[in-house]
py3Dmol code that shows the C-alpha trace and the ligand (Angstrom):
import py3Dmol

protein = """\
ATOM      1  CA  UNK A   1     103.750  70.782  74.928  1.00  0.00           C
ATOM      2  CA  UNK A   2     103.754  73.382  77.706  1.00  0.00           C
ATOM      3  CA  UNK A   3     106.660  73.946  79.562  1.00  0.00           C
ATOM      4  CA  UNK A   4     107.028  72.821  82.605  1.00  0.00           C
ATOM      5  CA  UNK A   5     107.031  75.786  85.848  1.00  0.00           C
ATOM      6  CA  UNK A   6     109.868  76.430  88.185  1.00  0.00           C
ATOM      7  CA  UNK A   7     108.483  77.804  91.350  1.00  0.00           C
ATOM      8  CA  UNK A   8     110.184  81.116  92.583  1.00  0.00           C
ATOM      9  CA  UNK A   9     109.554  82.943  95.568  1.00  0.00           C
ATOM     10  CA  UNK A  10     111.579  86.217  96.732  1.00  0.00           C
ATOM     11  CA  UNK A  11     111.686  88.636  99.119  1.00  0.00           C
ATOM     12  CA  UNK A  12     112.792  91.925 100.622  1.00  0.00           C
ATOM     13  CA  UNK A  13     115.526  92.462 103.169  1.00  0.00           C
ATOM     14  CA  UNK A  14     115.257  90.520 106.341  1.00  0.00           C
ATOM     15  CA  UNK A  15     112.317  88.585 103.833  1.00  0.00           C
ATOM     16  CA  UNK A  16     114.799  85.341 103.792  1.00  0.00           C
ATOM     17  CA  UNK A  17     113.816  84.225 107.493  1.00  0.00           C
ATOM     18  CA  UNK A  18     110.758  82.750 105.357  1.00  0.00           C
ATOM     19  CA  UNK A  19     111.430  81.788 102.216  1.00  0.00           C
ATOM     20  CA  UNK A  20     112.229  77.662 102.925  1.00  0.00           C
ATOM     21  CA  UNK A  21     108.519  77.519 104.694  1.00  0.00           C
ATOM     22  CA  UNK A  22     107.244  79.278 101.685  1.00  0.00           C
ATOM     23  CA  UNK A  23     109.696  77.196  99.084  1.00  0.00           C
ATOM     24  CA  UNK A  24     108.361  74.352 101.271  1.00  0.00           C
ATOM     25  CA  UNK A  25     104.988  74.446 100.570  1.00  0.00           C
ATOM     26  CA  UNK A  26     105.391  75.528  96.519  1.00  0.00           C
ATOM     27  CA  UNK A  27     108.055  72.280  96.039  1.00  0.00           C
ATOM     28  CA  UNK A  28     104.630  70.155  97.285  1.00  0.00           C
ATOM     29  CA  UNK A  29     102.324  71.808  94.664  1.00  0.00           C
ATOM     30  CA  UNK A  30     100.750  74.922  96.858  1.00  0.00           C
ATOM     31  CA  UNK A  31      99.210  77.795  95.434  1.00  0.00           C
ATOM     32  CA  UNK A  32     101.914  80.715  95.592  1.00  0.00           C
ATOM     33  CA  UNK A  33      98.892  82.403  97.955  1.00  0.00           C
ATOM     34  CA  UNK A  34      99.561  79.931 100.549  1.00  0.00           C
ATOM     35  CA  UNK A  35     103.299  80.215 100.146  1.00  0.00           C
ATOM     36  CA  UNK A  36     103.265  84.084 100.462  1.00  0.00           C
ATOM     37  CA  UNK A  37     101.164  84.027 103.358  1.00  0.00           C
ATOM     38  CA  UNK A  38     103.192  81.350 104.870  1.00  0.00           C
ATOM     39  CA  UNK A  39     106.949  83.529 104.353  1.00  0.00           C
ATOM     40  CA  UNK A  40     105.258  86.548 105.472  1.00  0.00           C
ATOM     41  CA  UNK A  41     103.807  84.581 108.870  1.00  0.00           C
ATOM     42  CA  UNK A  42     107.234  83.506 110.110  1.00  0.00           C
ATOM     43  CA  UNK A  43     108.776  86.587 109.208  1.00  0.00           C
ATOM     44  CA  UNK A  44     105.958  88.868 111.265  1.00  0.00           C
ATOM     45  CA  UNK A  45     106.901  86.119 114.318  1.00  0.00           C
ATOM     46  CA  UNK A  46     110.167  86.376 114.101  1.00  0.00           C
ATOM     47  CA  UNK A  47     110.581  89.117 117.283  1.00  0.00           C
ATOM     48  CA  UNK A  48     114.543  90.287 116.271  1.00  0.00           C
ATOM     49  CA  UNK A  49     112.805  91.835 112.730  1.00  0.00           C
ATOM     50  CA  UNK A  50     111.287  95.277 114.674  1.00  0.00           C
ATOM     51  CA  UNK A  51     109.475  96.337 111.458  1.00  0.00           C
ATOM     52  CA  UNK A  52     106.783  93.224 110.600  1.00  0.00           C
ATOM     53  CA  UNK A  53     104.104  91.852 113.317  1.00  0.00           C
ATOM     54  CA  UNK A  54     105.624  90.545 116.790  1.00  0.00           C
ATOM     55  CA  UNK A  55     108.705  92.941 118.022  1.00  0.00           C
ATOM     56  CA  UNK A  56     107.064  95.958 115.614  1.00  0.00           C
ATOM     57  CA  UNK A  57     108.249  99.119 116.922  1.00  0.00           C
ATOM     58  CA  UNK A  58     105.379 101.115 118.347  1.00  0.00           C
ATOM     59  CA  UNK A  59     103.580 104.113 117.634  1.00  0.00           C
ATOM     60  CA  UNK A  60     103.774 107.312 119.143  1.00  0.00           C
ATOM     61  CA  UNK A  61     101.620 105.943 121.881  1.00  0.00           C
ATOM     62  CA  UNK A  62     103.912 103.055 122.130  1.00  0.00           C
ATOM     63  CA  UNK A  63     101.186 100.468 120.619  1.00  0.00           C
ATOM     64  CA  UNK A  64     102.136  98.006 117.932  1.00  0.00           C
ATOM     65  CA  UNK A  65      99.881  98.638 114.512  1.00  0.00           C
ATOM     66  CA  UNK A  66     100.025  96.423 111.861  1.00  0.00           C
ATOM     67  CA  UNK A  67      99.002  96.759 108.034  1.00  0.00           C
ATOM     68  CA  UNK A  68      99.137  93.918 105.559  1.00  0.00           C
ATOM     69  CA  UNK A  69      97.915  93.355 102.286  1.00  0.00           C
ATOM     70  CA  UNK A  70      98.056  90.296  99.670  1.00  0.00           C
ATOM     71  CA  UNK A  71      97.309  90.213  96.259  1.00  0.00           C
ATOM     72  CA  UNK A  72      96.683  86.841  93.733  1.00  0.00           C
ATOM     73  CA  UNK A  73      97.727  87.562  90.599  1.00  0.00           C
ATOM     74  CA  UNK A  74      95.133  84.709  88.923  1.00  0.00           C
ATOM     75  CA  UNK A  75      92.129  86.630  89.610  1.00  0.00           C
ATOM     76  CA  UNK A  76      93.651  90.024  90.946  1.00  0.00           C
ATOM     77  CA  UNK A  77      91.750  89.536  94.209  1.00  0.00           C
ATOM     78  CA  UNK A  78      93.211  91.430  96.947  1.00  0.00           C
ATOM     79  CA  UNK A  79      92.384  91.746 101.134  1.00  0.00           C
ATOM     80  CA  UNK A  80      93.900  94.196 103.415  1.00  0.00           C
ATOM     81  CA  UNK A  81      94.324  95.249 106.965  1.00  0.00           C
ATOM     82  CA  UNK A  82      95.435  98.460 108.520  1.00  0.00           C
ATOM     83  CA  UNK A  83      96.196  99.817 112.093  1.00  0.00           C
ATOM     84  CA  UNK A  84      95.583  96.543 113.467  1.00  0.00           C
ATOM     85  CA  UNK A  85      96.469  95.608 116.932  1.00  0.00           C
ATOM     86  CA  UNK A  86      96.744  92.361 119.284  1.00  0.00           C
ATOM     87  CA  UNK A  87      97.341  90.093 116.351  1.00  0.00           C
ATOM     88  CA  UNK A  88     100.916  89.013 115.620  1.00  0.00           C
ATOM     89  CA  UNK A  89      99.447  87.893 111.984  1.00  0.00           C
ATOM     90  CA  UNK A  90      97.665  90.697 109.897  1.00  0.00           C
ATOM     91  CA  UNK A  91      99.233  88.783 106.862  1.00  0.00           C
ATOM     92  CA  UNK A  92      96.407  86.072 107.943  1.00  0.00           C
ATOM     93  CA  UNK A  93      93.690  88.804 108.760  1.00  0.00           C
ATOM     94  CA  UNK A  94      94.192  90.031 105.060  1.00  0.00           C
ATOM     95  CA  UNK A  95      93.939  86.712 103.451  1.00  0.00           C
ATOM     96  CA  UNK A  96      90.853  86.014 105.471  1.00  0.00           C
ATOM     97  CA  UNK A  97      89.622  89.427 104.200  1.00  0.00           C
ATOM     98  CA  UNK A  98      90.381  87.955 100.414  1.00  0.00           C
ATOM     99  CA  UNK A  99      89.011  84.589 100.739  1.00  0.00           C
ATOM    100  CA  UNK A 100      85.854  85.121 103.288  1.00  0.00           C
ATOM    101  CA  UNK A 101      85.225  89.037 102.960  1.00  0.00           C
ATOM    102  CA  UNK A 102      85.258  89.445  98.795  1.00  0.00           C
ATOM    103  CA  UNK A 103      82.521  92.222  98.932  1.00  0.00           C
ATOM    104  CA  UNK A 104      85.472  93.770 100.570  1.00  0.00           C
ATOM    105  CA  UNK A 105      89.242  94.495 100.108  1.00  0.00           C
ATOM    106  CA  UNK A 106      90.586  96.623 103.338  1.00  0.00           C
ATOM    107  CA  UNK A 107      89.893  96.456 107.220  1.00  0.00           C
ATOM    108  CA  UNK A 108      90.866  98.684 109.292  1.00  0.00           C
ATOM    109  CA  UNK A 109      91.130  98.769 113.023  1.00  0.00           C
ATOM    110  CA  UNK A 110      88.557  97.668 115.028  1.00  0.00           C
ATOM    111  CA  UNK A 111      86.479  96.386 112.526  1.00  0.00           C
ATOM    112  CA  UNK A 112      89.322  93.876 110.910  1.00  0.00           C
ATOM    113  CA  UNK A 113      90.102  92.936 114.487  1.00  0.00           C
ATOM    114  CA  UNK A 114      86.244  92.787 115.154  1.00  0.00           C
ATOM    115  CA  UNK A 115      86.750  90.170 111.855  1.00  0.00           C
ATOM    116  CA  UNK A 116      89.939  88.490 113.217  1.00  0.00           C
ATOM    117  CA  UNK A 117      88.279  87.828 116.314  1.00  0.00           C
ATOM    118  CA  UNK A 118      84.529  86.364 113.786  1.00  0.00           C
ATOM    119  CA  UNK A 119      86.697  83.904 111.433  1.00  0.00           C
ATOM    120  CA  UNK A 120      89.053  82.577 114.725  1.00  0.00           C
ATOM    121  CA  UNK A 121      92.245  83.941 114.036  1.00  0.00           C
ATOM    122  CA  UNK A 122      94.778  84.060 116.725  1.00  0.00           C
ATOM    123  CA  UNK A 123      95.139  86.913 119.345  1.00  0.00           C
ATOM    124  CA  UNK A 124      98.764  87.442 120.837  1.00  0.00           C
ATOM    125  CA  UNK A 125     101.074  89.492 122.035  1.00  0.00           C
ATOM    126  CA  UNK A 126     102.621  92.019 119.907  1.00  0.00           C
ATOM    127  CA  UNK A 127     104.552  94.633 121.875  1.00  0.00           C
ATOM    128  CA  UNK A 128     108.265  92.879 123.017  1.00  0.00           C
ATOM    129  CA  UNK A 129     110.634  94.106 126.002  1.00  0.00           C
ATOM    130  CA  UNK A 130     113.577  94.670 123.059  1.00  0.00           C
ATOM    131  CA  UNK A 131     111.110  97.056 121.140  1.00  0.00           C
ATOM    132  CA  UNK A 132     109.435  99.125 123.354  1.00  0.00           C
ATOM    133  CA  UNK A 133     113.040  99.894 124.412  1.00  0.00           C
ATOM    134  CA  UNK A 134     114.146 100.803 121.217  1.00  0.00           C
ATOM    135  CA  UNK A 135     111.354 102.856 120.980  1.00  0.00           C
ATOM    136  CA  UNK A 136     112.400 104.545 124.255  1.00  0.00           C
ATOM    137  CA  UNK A 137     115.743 105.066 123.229  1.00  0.00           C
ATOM    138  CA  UNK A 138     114.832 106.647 119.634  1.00  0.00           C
ATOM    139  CA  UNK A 139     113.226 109.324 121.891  1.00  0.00           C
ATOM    140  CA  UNK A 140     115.972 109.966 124.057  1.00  0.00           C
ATOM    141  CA  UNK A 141     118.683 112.809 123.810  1.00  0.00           C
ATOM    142  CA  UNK A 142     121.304 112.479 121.187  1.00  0.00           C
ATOM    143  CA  UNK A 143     118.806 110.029 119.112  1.00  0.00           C
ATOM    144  CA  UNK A 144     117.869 112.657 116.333  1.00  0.00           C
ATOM    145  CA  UNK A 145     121.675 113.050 115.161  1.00  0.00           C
ATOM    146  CA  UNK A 146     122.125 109.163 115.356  1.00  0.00           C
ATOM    147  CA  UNK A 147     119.459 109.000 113.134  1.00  0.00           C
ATOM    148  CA  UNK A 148     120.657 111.899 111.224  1.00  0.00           C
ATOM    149  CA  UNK A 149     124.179 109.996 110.421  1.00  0.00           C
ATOM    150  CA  UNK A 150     122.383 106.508 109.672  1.00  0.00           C
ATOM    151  CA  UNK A 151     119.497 107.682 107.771  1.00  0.00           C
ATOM    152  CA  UNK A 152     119.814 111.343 106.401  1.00  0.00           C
ATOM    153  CA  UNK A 153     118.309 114.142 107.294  1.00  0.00           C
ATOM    154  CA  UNK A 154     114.630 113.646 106.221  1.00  0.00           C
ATOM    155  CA  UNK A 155     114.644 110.473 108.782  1.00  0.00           C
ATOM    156  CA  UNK A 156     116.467 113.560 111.505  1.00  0.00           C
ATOM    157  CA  UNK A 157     113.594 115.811 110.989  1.00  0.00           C
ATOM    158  CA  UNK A 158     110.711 113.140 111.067  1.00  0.00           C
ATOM    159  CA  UNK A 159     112.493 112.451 114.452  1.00  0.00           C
ATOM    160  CA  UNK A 160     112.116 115.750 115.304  1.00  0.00           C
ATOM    161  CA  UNK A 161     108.539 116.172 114.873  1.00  0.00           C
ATOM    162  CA  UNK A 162     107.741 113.120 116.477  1.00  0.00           C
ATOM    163  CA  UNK A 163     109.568 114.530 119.764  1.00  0.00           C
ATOM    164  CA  UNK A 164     107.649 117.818 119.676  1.00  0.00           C
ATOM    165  CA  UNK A 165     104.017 115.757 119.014  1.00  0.00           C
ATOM    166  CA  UNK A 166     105.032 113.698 121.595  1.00  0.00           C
ATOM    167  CA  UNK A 167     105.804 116.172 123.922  1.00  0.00           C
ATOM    168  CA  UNK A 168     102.152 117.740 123.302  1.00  0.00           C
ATOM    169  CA  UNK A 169     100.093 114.521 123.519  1.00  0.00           C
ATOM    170  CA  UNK A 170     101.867 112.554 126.228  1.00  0.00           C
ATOM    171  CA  UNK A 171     102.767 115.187 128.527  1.00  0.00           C
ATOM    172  CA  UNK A 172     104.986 112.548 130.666  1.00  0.00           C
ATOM    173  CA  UNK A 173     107.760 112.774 128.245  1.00  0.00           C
ATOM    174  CA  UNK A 174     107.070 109.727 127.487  1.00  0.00           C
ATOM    175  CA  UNK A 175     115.125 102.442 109.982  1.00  0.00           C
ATOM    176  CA  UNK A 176     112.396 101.324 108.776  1.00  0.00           C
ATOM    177  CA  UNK A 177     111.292  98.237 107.332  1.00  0.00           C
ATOM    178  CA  UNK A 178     108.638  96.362 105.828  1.00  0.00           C
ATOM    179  CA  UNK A 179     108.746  92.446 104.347  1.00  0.00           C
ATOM    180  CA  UNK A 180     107.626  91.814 100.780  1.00  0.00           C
ATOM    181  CA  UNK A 181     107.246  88.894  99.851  1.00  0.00           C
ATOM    182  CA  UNK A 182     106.710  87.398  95.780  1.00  0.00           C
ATOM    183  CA  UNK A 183     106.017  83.866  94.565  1.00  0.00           C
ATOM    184  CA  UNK A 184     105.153  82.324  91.288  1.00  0.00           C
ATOM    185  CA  UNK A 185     103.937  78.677  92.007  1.00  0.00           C
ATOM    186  CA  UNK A 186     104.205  75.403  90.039  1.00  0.00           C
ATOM    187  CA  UNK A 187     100.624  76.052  87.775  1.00  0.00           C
ATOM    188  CA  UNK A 188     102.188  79.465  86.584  1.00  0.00           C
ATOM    189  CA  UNK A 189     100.368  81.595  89.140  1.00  0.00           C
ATOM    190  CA  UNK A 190     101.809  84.259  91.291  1.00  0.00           C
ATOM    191  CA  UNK A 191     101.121  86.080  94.420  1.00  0.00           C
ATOM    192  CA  UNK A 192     102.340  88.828  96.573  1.00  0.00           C
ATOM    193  CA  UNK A 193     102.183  89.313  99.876  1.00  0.00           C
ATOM    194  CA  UNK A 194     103.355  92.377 102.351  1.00  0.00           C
ATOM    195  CA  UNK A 195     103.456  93.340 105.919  1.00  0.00           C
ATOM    196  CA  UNK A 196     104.539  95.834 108.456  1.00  0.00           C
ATOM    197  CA  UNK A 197     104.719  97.845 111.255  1.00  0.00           C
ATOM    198  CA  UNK A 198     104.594 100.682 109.999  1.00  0.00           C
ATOM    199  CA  UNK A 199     107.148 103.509 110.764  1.00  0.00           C
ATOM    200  CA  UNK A 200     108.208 103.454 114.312  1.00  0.00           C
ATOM    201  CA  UNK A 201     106.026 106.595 116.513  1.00  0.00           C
ATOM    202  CA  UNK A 202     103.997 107.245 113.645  1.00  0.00           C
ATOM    203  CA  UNK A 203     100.901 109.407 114.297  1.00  0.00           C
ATOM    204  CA  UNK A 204      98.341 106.077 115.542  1.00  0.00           C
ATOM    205  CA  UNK A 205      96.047 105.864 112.786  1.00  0.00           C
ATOM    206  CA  UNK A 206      98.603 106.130 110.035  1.00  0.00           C
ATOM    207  CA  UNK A 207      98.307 103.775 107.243  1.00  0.00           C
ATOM    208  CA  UNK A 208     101.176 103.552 104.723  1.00  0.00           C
ATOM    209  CA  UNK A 209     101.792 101.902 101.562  1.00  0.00           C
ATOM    210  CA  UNK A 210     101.872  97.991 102.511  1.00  0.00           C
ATOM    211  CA  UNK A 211      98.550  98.164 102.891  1.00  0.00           C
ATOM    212  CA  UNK A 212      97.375 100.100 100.070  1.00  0.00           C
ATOM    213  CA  UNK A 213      97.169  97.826  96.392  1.00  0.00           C
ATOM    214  CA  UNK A 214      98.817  99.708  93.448  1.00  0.00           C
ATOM    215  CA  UNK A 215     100.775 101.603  96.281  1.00  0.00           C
ATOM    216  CA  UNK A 216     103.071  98.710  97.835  1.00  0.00           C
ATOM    217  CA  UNK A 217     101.544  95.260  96.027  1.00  0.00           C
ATOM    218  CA  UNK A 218      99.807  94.601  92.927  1.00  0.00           C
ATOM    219  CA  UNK A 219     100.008  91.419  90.982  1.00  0.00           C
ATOM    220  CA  UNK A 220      98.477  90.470  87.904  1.00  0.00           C
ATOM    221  CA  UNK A 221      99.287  86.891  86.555  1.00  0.00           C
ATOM    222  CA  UNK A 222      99.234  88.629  83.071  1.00  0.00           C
ATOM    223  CA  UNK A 223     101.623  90.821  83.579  1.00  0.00           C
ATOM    224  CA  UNK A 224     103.881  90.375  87.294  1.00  0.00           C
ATOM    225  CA  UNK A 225     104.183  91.080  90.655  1.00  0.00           C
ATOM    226  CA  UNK A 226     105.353  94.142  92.804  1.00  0.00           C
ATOM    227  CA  UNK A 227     105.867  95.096  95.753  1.00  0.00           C
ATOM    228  CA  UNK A 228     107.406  98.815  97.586  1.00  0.00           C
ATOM    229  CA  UNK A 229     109.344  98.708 100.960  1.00  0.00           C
ATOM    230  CA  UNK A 230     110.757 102.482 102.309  1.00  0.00           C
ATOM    231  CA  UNK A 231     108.780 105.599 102.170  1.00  0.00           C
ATOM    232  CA  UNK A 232     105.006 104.353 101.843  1.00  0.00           C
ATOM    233  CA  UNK A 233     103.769 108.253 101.490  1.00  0.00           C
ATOM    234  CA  UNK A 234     106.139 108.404  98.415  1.00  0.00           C
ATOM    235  CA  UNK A 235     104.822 105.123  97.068  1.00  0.00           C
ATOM    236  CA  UNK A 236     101.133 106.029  97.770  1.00  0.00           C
ATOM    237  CA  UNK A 237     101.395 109.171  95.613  1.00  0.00           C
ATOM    238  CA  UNK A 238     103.024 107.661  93.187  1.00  0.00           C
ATOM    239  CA  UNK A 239     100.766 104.425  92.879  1.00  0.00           C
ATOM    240  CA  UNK A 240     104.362 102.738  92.586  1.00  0.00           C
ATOM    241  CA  UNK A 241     103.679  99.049  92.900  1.00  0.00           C
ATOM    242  CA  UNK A 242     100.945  99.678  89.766  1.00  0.00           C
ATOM    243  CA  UNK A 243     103.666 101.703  88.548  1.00  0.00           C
ATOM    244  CA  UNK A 244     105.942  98.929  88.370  1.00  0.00           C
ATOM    245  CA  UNK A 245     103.888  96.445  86.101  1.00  0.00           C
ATOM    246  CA  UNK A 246     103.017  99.338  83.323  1.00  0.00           C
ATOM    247  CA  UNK A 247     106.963  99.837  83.020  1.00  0.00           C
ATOM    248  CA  UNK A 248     107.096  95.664  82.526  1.00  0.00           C
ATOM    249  CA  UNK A 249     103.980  96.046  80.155  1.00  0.00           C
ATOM    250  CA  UNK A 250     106.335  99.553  78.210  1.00  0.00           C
ATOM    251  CA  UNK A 251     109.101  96.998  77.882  1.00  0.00           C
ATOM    252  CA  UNK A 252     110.964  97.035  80.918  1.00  0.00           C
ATOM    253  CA  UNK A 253     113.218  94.361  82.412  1.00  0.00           C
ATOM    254  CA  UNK A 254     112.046  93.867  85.932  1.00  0.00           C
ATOM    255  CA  UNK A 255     114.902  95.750  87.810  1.00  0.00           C
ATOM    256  CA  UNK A 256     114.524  98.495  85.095  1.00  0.00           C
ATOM    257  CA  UNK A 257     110.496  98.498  85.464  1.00  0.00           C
ATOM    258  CA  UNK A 258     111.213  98.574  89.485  1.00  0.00           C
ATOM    259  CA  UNK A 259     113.988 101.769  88.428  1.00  0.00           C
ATOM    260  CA  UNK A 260     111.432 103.831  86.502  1.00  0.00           C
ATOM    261  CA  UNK A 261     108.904 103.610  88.757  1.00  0.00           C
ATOM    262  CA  UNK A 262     111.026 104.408  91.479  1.00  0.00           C
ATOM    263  CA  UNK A 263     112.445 107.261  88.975  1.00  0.00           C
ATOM    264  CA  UNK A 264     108.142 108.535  89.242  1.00  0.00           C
ATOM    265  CA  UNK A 265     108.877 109.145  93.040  1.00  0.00           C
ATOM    266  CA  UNK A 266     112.315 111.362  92.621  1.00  0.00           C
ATOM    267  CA  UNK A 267     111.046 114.940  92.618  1.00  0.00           C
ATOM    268  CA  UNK A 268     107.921 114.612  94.812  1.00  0.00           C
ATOM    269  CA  UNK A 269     108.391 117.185  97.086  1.00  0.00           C
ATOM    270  CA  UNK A 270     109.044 115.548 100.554  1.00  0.00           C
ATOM    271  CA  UNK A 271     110.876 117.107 103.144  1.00  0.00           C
ATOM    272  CA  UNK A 272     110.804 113.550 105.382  1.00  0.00           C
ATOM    273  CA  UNK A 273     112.330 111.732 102.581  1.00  0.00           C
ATOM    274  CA  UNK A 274     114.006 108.655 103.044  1.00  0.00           C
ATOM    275  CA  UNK A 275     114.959 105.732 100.922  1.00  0.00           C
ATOM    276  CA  UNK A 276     112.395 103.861  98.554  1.00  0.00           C
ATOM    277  CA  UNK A 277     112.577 100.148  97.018  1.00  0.00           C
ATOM    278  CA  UNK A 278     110.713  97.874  94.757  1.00  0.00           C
ATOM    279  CA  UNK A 279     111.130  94.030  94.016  1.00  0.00           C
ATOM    280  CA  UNK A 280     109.512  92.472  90.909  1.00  0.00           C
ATOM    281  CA  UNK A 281     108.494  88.965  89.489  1.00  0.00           C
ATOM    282  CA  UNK A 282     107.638  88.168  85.761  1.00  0.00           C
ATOM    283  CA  UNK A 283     105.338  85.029  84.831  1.00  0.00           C
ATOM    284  CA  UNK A 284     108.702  83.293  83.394  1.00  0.00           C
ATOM    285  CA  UNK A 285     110.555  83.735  86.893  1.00  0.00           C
ATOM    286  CA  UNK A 286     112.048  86.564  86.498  1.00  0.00           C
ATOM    287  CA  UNK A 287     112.454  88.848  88.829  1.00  0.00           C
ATOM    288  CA  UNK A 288     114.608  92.446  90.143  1.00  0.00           C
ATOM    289  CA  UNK A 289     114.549  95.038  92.153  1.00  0.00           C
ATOM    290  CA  UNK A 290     115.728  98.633  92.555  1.00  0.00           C
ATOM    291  CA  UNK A 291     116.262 101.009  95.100  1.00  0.00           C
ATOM    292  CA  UNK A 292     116.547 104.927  95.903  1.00  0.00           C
ATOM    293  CA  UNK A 293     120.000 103.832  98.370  1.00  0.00           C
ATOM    294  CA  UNK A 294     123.423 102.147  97.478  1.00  0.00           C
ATOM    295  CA  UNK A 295     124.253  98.332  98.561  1.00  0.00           C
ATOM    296  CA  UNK A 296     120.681  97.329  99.039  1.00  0.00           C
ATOM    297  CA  UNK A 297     119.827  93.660  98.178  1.00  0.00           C
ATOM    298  CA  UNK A 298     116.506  91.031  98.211  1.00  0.00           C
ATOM    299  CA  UNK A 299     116.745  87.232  98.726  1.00  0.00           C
ATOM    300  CA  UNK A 300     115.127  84.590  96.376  1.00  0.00           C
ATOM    301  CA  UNK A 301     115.011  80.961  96.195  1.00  0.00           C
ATOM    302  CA  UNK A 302     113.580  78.720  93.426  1.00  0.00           C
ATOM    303  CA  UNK A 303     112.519  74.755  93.604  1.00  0.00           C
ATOM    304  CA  UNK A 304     115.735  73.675  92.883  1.00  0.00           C
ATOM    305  CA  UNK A 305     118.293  75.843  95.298  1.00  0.00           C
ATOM    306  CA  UNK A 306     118.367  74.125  98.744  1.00  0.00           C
ATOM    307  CA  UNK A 307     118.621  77.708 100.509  1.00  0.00           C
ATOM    308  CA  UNK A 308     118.155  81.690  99.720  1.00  0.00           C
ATOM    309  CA  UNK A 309     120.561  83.613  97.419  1.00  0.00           C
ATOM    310  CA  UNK A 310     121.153  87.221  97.859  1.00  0.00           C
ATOM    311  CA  UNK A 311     120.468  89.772  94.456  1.00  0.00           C
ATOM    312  CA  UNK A 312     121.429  93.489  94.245  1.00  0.00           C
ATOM    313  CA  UNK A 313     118.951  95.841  93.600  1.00  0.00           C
ATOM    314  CA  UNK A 314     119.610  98.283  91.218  1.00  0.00           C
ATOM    315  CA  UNK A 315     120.204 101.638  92.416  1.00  0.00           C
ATOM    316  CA  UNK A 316     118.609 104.991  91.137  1.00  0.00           C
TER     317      UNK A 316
END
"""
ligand_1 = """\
9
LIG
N 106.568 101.117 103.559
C 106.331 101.055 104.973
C 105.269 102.057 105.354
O 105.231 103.115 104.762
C 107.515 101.313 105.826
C 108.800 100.695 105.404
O 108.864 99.825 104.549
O 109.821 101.128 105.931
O 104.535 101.794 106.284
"""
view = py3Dmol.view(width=600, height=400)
view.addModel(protein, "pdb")
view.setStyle({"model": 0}, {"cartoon": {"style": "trace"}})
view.addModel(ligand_1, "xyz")
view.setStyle({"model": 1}, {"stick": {}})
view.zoomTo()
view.show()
C-alpha cells in the first residue's frame, strides 16, 4: 500500500507572505506547479518586498526588470523570463513560457513581453513611489558606507561602481533579495518556482541566477528541488541549484547538500561578493537550507500546520 503524501511547500526569506495561497491550493489537490506559481504571485505583488515584481528596486536607469523561472520536477520542464518590464507577474510569463512555449525555455525582454502581451497576461505598474526613492537614496552621499556597515565591503564597492557608471551614462546625476519558492504536492510531485528584481541599479540588461535553471532552480521529482537566493553571478558559475541535487544524489542531507554546494562557490574569485543561500526539498518532505551569512532563516508550511514556521539555515 503506498503511503499516503503530505504536501510541503517552503520558501525563502520574505517567501512566507505566500505560502497559505500556495498551502491553499495543495490542501485541495493542486499540482505543486500551480501552488508555486501561486506563492510566488502574491509575493511579487506584495509592494513592501523591494526585491520580487511590484515595488522592485530599479536599475541603473531607474526601470523595474524582472527575471523568473519555474521548474516541474515530474517532467523537468522548465520556462523562464529575463529583463522583463511592465508586468508585475514574470512568475506567470515563465509558466506560460513552460506550458504554451515548450520548443522554448527562456524569454527575454521584448520578446517575452511581446509573449505576455500574445497569451493575455496582465500589464501593470511596476515602479512604486517607496522604491524609486530608495533607489534615490542608495545613490546619495553617505549611502556607500551604510551599505558598507550592513552588507560588507563587496556590496560598498558594487555601490561604488554603480555611482561612477551612473555618473557616465546619466549625466544628470541622476540588500538584495530574491523569493524562492518549493512545493511537493499531494501525488508526490514537486515544483520550484523563483523570482526577482534583480540587484537594485544593475547594468539594464543584466540577468542573474533566478532566471537561469541549474543556476538558481532545478527540480527533478527523482531526486529534489533547489533553489539559490544572494549572489546570482556566484551561483551561475557555480551551476549551484544543479549543484545542490548531485550533493542529495552523493548522500547529502538537504541542508548539508545546500552547504556543499554553497562550499563550490567559496573561493571563486569575486571582488563584489556578498552573501549566498540555498533551500532544498526531498521527495519524502524533507527539506533545508544553508547560507554563506549567520542568523539567516526560510519559512515552510505543510497540510497540516495552520500557518508558516520559521527554519535556520545552516551556515557555511
Ligand atoms: N539572486 C538574485 C540575482 O542575482 C539576487 C538576490 O537574490 O539577491 O538576481
Amino acid at each position: 500500500m503506498s503511503r499516503a503524501i503530505t504536501p510541503v511547500i517552503l520558501a525563502s526569506e520574505r517567501g512566507e507572505v505566500g505560502l497559505a495561497a500556495g498551502m491553499d491550493l495543495l490542501r485541495g489537490g493542486a499540482s505543486a506547479m500551480d501552488a508555486v506559481e501561486a506563492a510566488v504571485r502574491t509575493v511579487e505583488a506584495n509592494e513592501a518586498d523591494h526585491y520580487v515584481g511590484v515595488g522592485g528596486l530599479p536599475n541603473l536607469l531607474g526601470e523595474v526588470e524582472l527575471d523568473a523561472s519555474i521548474m516541474d520536477g515530474a517532467t523537468r520542464r522548465a520556462g523562464a523570463v529575463a529583463a522583463v518590464t511592465g508586468f508585475p507577474h514574470p512568475i506567470t510569463i515563465a509558466r506560460a513560457v513552460c506550458d504554451q512555449l515548450p520548443q522554448h525555455l527562456l524569454l527575454v525582454g521584448a520578446g517575452a513581453e511581446r509573449f505576455a502581451d500574445e497569451v493575455g497576461i496582465e500589464r501593470g505598474p511596476t515602479l512604486t513611489d517607496e522604491a524609486r526613492q530608495l533607489w534615490q537614496d542608495g545613490l546619495e552621499p553617505g549611502a556607500l558606507a551604510q551599505a558598507q556597515a550592513k552588507h560588507g565591503a563587496g556590496e560598498a564597492i558594487y555601490r561604488q561602481q554603480v555611482i561612477e557608471r551612473l555618473a557616465a551614462m546619466t549625466p544628470h546625476g541622476g540588500p538584495w533579495g530574491t523569493v524562492n519558492v518549493l512545493a511537493l504536492d499531494a501525488a508526490g510531485n514537486l515544483a520550484v518556482a523563483v523570482s526577482t528584481s534583480g540587484y537594485p541599479w544593475k547594468y539594464p540588461g543584466r540577468v542573474g541566477d533566478s532566471a537561469l535553471i541549474g543556476a538558481g532552480n532545478y527540480c527533478d521529482n527523482r531526486v529534489g528541488g533547489a533553489a539559490c537566493t544572494g549572489r546570482g553571478e556566484l551561483a551561475i558559475r557555480a551551476n549551484t541549484a544543479r549543484s545542490v541535487l548531485l550533493a542529495l544524489q552523493a548522500g547529502h542531507d538537504p541542508a548539508g547538500a545546500c552547504a556543499a554546494a554553497l562550499a563550490e562557490t567559496a573561493d571563486l574569485p569575486d571582488e563584489f561578493r556578498s552573501p549566498l543561500q540555498a533551500l532544498c526539498l526531498t521527495p519524502d518532505g524533507s527539506h533545508g537550507g544553508a547560507s554563506t551569512r549567520p542568523g539567516a532563516t526560510y519559512s515552510v508550511m505543510t497540510a497540516s500546520d495552520d500557518t508558516y514556521r520559521i527554519e535556520e539555515r545552516r551556515q557555511i
